[in-house]
C-alpha positions as MATLAB code, in Angstrom:
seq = 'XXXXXXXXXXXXXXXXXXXXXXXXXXXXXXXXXXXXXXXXXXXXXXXXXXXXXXXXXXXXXXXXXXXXXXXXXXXXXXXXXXXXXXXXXXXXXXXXXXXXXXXXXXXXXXXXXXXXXXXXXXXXXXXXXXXXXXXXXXXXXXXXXXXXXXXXXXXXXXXXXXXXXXXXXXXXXXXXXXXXXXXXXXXXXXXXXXXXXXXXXXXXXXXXXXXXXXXXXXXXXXXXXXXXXXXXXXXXXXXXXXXXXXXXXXXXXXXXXXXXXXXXXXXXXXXXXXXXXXXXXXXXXXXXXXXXXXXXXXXXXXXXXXXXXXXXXXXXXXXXXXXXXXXXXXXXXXXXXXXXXXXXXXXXXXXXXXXXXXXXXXXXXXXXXXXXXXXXXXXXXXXXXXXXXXXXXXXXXXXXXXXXXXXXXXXXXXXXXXXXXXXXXXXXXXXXXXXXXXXXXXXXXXXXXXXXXXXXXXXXXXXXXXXXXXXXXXXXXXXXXXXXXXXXXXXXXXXXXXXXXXXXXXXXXXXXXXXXXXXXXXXXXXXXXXXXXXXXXXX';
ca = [
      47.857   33.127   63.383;
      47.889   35.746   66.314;
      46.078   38.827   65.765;
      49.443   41.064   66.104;
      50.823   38.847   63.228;
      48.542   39.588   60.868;
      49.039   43.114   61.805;
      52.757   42.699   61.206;
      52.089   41.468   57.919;
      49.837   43.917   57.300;
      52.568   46.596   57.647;
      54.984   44.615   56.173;
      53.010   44.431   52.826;
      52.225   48.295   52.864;
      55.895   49.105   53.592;
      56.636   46.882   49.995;
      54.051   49.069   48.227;
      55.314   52.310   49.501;
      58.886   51.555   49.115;
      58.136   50.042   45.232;
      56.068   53.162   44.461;
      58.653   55.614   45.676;
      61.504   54.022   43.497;
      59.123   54.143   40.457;
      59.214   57.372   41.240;
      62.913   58.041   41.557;
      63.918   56.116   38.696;
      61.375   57.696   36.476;
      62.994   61.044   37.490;
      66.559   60.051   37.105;
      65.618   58.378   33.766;
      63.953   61.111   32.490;
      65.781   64.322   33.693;
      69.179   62.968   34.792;
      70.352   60.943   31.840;
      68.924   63.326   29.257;
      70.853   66.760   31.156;
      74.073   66.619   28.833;
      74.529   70.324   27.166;
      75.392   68.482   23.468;
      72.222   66.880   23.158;
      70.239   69.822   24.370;
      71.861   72.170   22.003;
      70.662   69.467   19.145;
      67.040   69.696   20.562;
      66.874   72.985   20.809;
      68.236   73.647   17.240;
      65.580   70.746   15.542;
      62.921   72.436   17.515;
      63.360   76.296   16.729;
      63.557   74.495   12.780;
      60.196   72.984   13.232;
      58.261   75.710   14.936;
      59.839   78.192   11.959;
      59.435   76.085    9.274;
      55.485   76.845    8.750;
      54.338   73.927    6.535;
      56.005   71.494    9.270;
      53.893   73.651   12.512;
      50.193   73.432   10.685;
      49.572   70.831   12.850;
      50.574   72.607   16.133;
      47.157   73.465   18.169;
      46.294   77.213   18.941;
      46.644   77.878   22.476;
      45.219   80.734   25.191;
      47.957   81.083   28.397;
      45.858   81.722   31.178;
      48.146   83.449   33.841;
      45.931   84.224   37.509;
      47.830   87.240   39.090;
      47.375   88.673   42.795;
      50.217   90.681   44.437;
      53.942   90.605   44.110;
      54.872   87.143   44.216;
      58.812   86.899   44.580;
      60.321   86.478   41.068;
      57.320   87.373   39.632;
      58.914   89.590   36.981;
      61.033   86.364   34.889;
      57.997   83.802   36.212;
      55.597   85.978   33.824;
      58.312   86.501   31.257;
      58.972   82.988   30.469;
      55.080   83.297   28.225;
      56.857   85.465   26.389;
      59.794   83.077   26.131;
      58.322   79.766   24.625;
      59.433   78.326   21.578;
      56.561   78.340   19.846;
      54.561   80.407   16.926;
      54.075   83.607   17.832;
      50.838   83.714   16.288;
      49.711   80.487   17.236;
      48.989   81.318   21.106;
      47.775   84.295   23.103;
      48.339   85.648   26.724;
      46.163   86.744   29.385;
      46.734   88.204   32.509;
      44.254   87.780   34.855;
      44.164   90.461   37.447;
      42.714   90.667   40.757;
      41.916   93.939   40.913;
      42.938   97.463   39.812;
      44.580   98.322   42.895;
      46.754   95.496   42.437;
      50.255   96.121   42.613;
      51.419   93.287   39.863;
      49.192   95.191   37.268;
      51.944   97.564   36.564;
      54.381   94.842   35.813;
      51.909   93.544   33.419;
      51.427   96.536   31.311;
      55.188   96.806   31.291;
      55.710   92.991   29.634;
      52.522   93.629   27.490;
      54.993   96.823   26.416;
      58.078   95.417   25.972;
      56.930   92.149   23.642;
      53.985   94.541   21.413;
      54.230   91.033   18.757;
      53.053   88.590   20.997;
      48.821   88.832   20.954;
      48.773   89.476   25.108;
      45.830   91.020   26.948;
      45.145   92.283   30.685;
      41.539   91.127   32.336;
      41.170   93.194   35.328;
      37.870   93.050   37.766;
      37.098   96.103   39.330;
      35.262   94.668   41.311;
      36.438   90.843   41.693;
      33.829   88.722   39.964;
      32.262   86.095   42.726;
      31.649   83.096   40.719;
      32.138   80.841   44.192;
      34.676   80.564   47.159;
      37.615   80.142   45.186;
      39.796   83.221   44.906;
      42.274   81.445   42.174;
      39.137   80.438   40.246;
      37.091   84.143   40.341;
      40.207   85.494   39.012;
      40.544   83.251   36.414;
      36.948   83.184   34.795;
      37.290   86.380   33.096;
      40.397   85.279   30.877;
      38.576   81.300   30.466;
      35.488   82.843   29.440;
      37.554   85.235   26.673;
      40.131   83.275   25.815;
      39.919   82.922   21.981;
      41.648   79.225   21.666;
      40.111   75.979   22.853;
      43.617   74.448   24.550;
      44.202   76.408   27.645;
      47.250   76.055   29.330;
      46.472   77.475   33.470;
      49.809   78.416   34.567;
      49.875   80.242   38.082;
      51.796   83.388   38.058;
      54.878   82.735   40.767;
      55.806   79.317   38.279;
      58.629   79.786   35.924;
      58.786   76.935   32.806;
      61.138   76.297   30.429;
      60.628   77.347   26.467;
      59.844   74.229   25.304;
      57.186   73.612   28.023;
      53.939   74.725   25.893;
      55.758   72.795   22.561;
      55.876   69.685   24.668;
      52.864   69.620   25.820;
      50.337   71.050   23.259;
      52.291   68.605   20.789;
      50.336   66.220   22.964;
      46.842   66.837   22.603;
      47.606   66.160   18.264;
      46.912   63.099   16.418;
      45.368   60.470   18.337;
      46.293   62.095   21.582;
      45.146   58.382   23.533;
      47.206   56.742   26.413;
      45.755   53.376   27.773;
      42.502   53.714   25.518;
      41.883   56.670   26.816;
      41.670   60.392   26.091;
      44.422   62.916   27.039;
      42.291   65.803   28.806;
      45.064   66.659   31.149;
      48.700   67.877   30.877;
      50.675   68.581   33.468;
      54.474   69.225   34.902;
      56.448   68.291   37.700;
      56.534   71.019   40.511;
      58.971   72.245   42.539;
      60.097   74.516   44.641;
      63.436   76.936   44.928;
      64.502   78.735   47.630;
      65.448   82.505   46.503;
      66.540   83.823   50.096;
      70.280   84.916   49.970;
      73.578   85.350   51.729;
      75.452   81.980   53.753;
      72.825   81.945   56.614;
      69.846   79.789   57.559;
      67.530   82.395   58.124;
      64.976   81.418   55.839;
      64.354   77.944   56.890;
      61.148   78.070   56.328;
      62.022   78.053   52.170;
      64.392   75.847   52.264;
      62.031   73.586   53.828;
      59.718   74.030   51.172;
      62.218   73.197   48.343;
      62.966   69.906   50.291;
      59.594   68.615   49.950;
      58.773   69.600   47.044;
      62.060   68.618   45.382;
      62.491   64.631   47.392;
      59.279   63.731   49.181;
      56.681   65.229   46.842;
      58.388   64.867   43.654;
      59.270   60.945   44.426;
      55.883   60.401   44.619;
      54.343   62.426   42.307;
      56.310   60.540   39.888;
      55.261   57.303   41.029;
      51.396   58.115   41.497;
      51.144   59.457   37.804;
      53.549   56.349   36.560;
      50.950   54.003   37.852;
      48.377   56.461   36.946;
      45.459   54.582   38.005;
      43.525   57.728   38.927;
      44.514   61.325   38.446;
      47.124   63.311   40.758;
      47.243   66.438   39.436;
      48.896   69.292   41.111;
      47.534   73.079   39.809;
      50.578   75.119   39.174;
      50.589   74.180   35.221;
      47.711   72.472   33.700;
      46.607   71.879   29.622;
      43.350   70.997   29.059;
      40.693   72.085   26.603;
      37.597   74.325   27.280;
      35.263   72.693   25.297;
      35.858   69.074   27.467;
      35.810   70.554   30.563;
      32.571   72.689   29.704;
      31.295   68.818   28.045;
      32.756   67.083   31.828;
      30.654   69.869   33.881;
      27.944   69.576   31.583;
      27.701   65.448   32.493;
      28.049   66.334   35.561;
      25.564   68.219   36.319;
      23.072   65.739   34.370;
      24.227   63.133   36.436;
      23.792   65.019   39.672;
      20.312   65.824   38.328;
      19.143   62.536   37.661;
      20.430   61.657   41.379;
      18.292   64.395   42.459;
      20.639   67.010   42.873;
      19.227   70.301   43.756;
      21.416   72.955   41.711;
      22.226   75.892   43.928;
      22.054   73.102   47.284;
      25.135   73.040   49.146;
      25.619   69.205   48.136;
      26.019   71.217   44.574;
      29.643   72.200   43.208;
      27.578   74.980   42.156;
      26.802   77.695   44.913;
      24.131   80.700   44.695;
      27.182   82.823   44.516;
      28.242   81.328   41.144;
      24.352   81.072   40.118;
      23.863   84.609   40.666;
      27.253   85.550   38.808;
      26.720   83.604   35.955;
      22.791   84.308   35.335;
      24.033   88.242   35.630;
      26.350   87.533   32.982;
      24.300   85.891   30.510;
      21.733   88.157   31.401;
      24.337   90.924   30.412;
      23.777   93.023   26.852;
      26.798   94.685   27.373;
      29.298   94.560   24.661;
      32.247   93.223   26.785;
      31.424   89.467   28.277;
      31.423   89.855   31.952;
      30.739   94.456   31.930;
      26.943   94.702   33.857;
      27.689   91.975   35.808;
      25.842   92.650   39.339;
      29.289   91.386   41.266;
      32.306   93.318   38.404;
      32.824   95.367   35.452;
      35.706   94.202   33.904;
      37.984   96.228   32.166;
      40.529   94.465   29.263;
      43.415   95.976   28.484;
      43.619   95.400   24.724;
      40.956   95.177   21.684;
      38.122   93.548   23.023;
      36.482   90.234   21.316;
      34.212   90.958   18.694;
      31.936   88.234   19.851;
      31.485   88.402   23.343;
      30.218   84.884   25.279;
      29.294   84.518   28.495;
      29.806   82.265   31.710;
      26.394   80.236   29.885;
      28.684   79.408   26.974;
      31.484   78.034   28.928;
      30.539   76.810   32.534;
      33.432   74.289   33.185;
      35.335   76.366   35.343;
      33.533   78.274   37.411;
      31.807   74.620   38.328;
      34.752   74.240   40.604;
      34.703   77.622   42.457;
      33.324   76.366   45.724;
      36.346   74.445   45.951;
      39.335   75.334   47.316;
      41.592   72.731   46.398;
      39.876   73.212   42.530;
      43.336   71.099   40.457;
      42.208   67.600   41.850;
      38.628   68.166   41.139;
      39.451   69.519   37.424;
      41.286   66.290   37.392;
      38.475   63.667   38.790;
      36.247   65.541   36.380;
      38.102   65.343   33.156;
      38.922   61.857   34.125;
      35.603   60.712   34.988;
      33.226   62.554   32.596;
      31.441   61.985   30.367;
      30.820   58.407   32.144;
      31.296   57.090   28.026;
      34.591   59.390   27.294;
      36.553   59.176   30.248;
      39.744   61.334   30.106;
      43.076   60.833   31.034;
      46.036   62.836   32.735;
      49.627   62.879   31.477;
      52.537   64.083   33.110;
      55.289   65.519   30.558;
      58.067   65.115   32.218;
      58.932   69.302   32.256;
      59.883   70.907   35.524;
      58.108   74.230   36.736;
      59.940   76.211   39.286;
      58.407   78.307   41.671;
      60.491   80.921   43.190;
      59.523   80.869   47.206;
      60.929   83.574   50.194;
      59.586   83.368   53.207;
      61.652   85.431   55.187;
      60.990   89.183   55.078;
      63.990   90.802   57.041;
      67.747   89.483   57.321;
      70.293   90.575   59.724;
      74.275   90.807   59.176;
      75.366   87.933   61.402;
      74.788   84.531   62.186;
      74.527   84.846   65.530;
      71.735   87.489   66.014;
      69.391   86.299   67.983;
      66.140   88.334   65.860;
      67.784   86.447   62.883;
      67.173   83.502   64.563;
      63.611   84.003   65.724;
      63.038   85.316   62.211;
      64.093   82.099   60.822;
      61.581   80.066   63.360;
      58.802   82.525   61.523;
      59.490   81.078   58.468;
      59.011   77.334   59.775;
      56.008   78.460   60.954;
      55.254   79.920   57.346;
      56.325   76.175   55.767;
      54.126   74.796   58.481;
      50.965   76.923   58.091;
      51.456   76.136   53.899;
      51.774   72.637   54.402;
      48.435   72.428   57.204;
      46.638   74.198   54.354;
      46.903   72.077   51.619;
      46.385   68.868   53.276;
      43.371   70.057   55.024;
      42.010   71.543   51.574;
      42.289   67.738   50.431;
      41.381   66.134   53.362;
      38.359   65.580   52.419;
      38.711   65.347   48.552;
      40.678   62.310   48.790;
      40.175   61.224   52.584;
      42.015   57.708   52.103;
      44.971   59.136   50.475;
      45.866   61.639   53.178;
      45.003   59.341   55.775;
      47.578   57.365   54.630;
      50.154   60.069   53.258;
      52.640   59.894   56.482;
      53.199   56.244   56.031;
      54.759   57.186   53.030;
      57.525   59.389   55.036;
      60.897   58.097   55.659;
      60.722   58.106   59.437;
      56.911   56.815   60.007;
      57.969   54.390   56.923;
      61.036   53.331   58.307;
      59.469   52.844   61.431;
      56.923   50.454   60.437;
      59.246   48.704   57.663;
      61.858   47.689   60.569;
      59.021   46.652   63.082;
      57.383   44.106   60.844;
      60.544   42.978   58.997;
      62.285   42.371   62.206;
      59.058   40.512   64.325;
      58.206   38.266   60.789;
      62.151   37.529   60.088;
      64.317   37.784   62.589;
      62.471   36.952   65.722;
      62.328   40.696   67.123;
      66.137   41.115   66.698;
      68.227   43.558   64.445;
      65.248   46.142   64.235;
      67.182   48.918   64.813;
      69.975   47.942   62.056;
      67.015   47.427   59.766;
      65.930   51.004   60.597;
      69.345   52.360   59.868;
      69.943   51.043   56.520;
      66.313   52.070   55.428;
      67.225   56.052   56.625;
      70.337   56.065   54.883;
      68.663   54.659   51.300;
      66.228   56.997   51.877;
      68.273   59.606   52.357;
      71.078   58.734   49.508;
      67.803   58.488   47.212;
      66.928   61.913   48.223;
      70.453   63.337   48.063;
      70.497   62.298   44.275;
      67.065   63.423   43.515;
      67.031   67.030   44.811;
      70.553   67.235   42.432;
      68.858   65.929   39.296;
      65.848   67.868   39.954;
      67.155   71.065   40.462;
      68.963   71.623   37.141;
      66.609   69.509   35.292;
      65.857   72.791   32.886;
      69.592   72.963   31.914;
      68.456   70.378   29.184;
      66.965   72.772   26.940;
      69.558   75.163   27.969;
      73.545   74.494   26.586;
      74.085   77.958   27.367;
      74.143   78.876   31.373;
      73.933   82.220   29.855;
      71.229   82.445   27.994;
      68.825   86.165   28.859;
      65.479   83.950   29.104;
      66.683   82.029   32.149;
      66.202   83.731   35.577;
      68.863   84.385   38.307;
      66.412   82.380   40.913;
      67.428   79.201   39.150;
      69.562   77.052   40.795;
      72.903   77.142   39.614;
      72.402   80.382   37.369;
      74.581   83.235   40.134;
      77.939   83.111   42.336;
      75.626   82.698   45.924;
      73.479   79.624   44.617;
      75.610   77.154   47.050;
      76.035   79.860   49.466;
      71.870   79.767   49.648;
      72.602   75.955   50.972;
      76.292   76.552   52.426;
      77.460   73.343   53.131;
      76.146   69.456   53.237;
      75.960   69.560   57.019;
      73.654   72.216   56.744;
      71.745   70.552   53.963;
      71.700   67.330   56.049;
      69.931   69.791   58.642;
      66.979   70.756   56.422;
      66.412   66.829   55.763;
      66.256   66.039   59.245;
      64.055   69.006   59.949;
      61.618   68.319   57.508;
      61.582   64.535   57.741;
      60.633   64.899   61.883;
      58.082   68.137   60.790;
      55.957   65.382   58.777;
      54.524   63.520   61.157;
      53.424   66.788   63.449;
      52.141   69.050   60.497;
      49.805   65.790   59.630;
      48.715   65.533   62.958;
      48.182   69.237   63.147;
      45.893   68.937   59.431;
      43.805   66.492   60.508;
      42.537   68.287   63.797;
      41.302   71.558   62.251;
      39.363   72.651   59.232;
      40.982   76.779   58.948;
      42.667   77.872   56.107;
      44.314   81.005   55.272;
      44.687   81.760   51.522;
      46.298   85.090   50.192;
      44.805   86.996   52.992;
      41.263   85.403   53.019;
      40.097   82.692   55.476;
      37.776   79.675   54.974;
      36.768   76.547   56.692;
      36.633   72.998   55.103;
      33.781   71.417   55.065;
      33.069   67.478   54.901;
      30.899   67.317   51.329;
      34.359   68.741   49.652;
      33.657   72.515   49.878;
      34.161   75.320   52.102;
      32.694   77.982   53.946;
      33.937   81.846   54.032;
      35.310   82.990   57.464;
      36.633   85.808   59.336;
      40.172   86.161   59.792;
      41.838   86.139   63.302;
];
């Protein structure tokens, strides 16, 4: 057999397992949000529900859970994405809220002293740094330690601040960590949801491409697969926006570890270390602290809570699971690898409950009045750039994390896919003949599988939700005002989008894979190979 043969069936075999994993994928998601949308049966779920979460000798068993909620600027729809804590169905005293806040100059922070205002029964508290607290690179994960070190429940549930989820989200999914809480003898450490993307820019123009192009990936291509990877489940793919896990395991993970590291001969404080002399020095200042409020004396903040403090302040000693992962920047996979991995004798395990978190997204900042203007147009191409830049950065933040996977991500593609799928098929089957008819009828599945998807997807919260009018559910959501089609005018135009995105994968790859820059809310870092990053100036 000729070397090019065994290429072909090299390619042939890997177009099988691509194609197989992506309809696991798609029938996982049309099984599990398109035949259970009917408004009878979610007006019988909803009513069971709110009668077991009231009924208080039937909700002993529900867990206690802390709602960790990172917040830095005015994210659009930020308003009904941080209102929807307030909104689960749930026991009121049975979780707690905290707002994590960059800083005091923050604009968001009056927002959050308004909700805090307007639900005074719900236990909430704001955690604001005057100072941002350093604990590593990670801007997400500095902002967060304050509220993980404080929270008073074990089950945290880290939900970023621009995601929207339904009301039964948190019953769902604390509901799983009860009982046994095992899935293929392992331990459930993880809990996560299916993210996606809506585009909130409005009127019956395609000005904000760049949006648009954002809900079509993460609403076919990324959700197709994400539901496959985590059906298979053979090692974690977990994606930030919404995470459960508990305190004490990931504080028990870090704590292996770092033992493990040490018996390798792991230097702490080295840069082959997770942890950085940034989160050394943070951390020993903390401990170090005999200030009555947890992180107050800290050399790099003095934190100021909005709310009755703690009575019994700890320290970033007492729980040092998160702040482990502040040198990263891509910090959800390595949670994930670490709660899955550690301790080496009670390995964890990540479920996906099959919820769907929304995140609002508007790239455009300026609109004109007609179709035709040409600055409408060129401020359209600035939002492709926008997708583009987004899309660069979190592929190179993972490049290295999970180098195999990414290498091979755009063979997973429709086009690239296709492409290869048609070659071998036509070289090993019909000697070099019909390739481009094979290539034809593999675009069209694709796209007909796509075309169903991003329908299913995007009203998968009207389960829980028999009445389209109900206050808790935001105007953003698809299908919930009077200019939700005009926001996608027509199927050509749809058809558009698909065929932009679809040729933008192979380039953006490309583009990933020869740089190391990344731009995250306003600060700049460069990748480095051991997993971590490096500050940088912006340019």
């Amino acid at each position: 057999m000729a070397v090019i043969e065994y290429v072909q069936w090299l390619l042939f075999i890997w177009y099988i397992v691509v194609t197989l994993l992506g309809l696991v994928g798609y029938c996982q998601i049309i099984r599990k949000f398109l035949f259970r949308v009917n408004y009878l049966k979610g007006t019988l779920v909803q009513k069971h529900l709110k009668q077991f979460v009231e009924d208080e000798p039937k909700n002993t068993d529900l867990p206690y859970v802390s709602i960790l909620r990172p917040i830095k600027g005015l994210d659009p729809g930020l308003e009904a994405c941080l209102e929807s804590s307030f909104h689960q169905v749930y026991p009121v005293k049975k979780y707690e809220i905290i707002f994590c806040v960059a800083s005091r100059s923050d604009p968001a922070l009056l927002l959050a002293r308004q909700l805090m205002a307007k639900y005074p029964n719900h236990d909430c508290r704001i955690m604001v740094d005057e100072t941002e607290s350093r604990f590593g690179l990670n801007p997400k994960i500095n902002n967060l330690m304050k509220g993980y070190i404080n929270a008073k429940h074990d089950l945290l549930w880290v939900w970023d601040s621009n995601v929207w989820a339904g009301k039964l989200t948190m019953l769902k999914s604390a509901t799983t960590f009860s009982g046994k809480g095992y899935e293929r003898g392992r331990k459930i450490k993880v809990v996560h949801h299916v993210p996606l993307a809506v585009a909130t820019s409005p009127g019956s123009r395609i000005l904000d491409l760049g949006s648009k192009l954002d809900e079509m990936f993460m609403t076919t291509a990324h959700a197709k697969y994400y539901m496959g990877l985590n059906t298979v489940n053979t090692a974690p793919c977990v994606n930030g926006k919404s995470n459960f896990y508990r305190r004490s395991e990931l504080d028990e993970s870090v704590r292996a570890l770092k033992l493990e590291e040490k018996l390798k001969g792991v230097k702490s404080g080295s840069n082959a270390s997770p942890y950085g002399e940034a989160y050394t020095a943070a951390s020993s200042s903390v401990a170090n602290s005999g200030n009555s409020s947890p992180l107050r004396g800290a050399s790099t903040a003095t934190l100021i809570e909005e709310s009755s403090p703690k009575s019994n302040p700890v320290s970033a000693r007492d729980h040092p699971g998160l702040g482990y992962f502040a040198q990263y920047i891509g910090e959800d996979n390595m949670i994930a690898i670490a709660l899955w991995n550690y301790p080496r004798s009670k390995p964890g395990y990540s479920k996906l409950i099959h919820e769907a978190v929304y995140q609002p997204v508007n790239h455009a900042n300026f609109y004109t009045s007609h179709d035709t203007d040409t600055s409408g147009w060129m401020e359209s191409l600035s939002t492709v750039k926008n997708y583009v830049n987004r899309r660069t950065r979190w592929l190179r933040v993972r490049k290295y994390m999970v180098l195999a996977a990414t290498l091979l991500e755009p063979s997973t593609e429709c086009l690239l896919a296709g492409a290869m799928g048609s070659y071998a098929i036509s070289r090993l089957f019909y000697n070099a003949h019909n390739q481009t008819t094979i290539l034809a009828l593999h675009v069209l599945t694709w796209f007909l599988i796509d075309v169903s998807q991003w329908h299913t997807l995007r009203r998968a919260y009207k389960f829980y939700y028999a009445d389209q009018h109900d206050p808790t559910l935001p105007s953003f959501l698809p299908g919930m005002t009077s200019t939700d089609k005009s926001v996608w005018f027509s199927a050509s135009r749809w058809v558009l989008v698909w065929v932009i995105r679809e040729c933008l994968a192979l380039p953006i790859w490309i583009i990933a894979m020869v740089g190391e820059d990344v731009n995250w809310r306003g600060e700049a870092f460069v990748i480095t190979k051991d997993d971590g990053a490096k500050r940088t100036h912006l340019q």
